[in-house]
N, C-alpha and C positions, 0 to 999 in steps of 0.2 A: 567092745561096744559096736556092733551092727551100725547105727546110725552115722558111723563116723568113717565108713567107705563107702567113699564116691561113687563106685559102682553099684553098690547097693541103693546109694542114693538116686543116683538117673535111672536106676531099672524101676524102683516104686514109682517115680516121677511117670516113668515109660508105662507103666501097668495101669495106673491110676487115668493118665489120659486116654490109653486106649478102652476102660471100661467105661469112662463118661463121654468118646468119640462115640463109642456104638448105640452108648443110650441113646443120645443124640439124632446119631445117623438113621437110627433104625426102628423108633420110636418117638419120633419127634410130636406126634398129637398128644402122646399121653402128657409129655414133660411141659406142654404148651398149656392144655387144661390144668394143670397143676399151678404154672406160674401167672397163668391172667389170661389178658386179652394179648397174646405171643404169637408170632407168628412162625408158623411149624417151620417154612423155607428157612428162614433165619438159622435157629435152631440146627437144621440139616446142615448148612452150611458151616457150621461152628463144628460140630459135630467129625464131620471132612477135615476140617481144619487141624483137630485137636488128635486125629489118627495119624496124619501127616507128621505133627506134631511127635509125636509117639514112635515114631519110625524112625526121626533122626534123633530121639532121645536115645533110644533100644541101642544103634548103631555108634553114635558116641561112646557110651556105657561098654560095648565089648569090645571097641579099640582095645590093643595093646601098646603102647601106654595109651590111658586116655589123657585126649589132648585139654588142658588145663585152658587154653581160650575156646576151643569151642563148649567146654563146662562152664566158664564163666558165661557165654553166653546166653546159654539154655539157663540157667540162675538169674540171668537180668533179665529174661522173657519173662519167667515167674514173679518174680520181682516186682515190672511192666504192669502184670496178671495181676496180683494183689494192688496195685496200685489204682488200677482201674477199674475194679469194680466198686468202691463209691461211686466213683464219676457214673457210670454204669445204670448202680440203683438210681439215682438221683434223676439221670436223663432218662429213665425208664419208669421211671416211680408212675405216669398213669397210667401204664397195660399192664403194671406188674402188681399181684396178689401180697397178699401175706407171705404164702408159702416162698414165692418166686422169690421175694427177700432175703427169705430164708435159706433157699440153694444157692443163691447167686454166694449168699455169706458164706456157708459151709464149703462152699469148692474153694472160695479165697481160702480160708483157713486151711485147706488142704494143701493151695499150694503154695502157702505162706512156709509150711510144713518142709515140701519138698525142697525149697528154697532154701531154707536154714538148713537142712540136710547135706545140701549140696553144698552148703557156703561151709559150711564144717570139713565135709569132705575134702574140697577145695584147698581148707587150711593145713589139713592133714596131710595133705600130697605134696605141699610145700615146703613139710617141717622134717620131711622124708628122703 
């Protein structure tokens, strides 16, 4: 079962943040009309964040061995990430559209995703 190595787990983790970094980064009006009244800087900035992000996910991922605290780590960022995007919608709810609801939720779920991934991963590499 794919899902259930770690490496495979932080590289989708790794793939996933670098494709919504760049949207982010490098098309920050479009994703800003989409979610309300947004502000694109923000946005860019998140965007930067979440490549950086992506960089030490990638590097993690092709350690040999990968180190199991710095995986746990990156698993409690996501974690963090799911966790805070209620708080998020809720403190954003008057710039943010329907739509913008709508991404903010689907990327939690994403990396709600990534998360369990890694936490499975994680357990696999212990039982190993």
């Amino acid at each position: 079962m794919p899902w259930t190595s770690l490496k495979t787990a932080l590289l989708f983790n790794a793939l996933c943040s670098t494709i919504l970094g760049a949207i982010l980064l490098f098309a920050p009006s479009a994703v800003a009309a989409l979610m309300g009244d947004f502000s694109p800087l923000i946005l860019m900035v998140l965007g930067a964040g979440l490549l950086l992000f992506a960089a030490d996910v990638a590097w993690v991922a092709t350690r040999k061995p990968i180190s199991p605290l710095l995986a746990k780590l990156i698993t409690t960022a996501d974690a963090a990430w799911v966790l805070a995007s209620p708080v998020a919608m809720m403190v954003a709810a008057p710039w943010l559209s329907f739509w913008g609801h709508i991404l903010i939720l689907d990327v939690a779920l994403l990396v709600a995703f990534c998360a369990l991934c890694q936490w499975r991963g994680l357990q696999r590499q212990q039982l190993a």
